[in-house]
C-alpha positions in Angstrom: 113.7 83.4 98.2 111.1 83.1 101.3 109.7 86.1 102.7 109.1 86.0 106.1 105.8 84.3 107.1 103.9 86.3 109.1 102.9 85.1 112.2 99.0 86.0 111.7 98.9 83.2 109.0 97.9 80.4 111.3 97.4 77.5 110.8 100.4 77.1 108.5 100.5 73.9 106.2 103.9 71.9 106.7 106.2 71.4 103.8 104.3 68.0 103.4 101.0 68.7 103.2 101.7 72.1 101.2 102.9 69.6 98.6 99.5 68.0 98.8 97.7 71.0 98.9 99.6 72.2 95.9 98.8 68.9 93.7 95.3 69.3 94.7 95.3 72.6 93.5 96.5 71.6 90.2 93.7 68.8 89.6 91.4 70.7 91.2 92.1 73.8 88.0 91.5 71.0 85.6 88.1 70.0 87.1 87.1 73.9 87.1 87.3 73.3 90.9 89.5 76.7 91.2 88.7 79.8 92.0 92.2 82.2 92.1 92.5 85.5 94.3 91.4 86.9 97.6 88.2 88.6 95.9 87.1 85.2 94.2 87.8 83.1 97.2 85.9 85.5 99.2 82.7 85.1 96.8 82.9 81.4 97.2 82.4 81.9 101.0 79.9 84.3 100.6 77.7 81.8 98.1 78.8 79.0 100.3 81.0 77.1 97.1 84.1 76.8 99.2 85.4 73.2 100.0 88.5 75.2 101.2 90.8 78.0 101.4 94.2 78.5 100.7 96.4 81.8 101.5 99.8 83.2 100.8 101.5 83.2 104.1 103.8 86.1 102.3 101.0 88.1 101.1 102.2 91.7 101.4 99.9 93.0 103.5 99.3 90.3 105.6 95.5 92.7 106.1 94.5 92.0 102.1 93.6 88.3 103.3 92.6 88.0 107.2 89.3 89.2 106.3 89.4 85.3 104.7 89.8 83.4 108.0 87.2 84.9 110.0 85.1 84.5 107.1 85.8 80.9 106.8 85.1 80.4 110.8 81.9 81.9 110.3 81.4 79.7 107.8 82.8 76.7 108.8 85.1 76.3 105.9 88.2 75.0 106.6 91.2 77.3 105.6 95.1 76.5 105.6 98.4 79.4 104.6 100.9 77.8 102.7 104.5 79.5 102.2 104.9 81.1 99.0 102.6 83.4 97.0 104.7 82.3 94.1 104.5 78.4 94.5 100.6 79.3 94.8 100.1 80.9 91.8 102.2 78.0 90.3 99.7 75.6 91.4 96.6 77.4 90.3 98.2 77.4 86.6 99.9 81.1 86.2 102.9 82.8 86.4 101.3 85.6 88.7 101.8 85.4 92.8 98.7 84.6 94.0 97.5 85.6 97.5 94.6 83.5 98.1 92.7 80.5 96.4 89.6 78.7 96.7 88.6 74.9 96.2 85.2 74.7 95.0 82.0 72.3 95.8 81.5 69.8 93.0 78.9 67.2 93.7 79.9 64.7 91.4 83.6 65.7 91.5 86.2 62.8 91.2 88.4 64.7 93.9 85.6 64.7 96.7 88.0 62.1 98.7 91.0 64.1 98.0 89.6 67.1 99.3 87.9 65.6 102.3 91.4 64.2 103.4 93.2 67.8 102.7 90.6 69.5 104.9 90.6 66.4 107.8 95.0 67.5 107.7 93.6 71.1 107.8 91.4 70.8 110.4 93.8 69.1 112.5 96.3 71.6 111.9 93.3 73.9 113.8 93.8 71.4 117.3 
């Protein structure tokens, strides 16, 4: 069942904080906080609406996505691979692999702490 992970997707999120990732991901689809697939997730960063990004660590190619990381670094938007294109596409609500997914800005948004705590995990991931 898992590919292998590539070694390019770095930082890689633990089996831990993939789970929290993954429940995130799920609320954040209900608040309209989702934006699914490596073109969407790249207009978020370009119009400055990512909170976050999340990739497929077994996105075949790896290229289709590591245009997304240096994007985020120039940017300054934190970014995280999970495992599984298939648990990913899961958590953003359909039955399709997903390669890449982006957590939106939401001012008034409920899951402002949530996300804030997934990208302080992130971010130490980056150390």
């Amino acid at each position: 069942m898992t590919d292998e992970v590539n070694p390019k997707a770095f930082p890689l999120a633990d089996a831990q904080l993939s789970t929290k990732i993954m429940n995130l991901l799920q609320q954040a689809l209900n608040y309209n906080q989702l934006r699914k697939g490596a073109n969407e997730a790249t207009k978020t960063l370009n119009r400055g609406l990512a909170e976050f990004i999340v990739m497929a660590a077994d996105a075949q190619p790896i290229e289709i996505i590591l245009h997304l990381p240096l994007l985020c670094e120039d940017k300054n938007v934190p970014y995280v691979f999970v495992r599984s294109k298939q648990t990913l596409g899961r958590a953003c609500g359909v039955s399709r692999p997903i390669v890449a997914c982006s957590v939106t800005v939401n001012e008034g948004s409920q899951l402002k702490s949530q996300i804030q705590s997934i990208q302080q995990e992130i971010e130490r991931l980056l150390v």
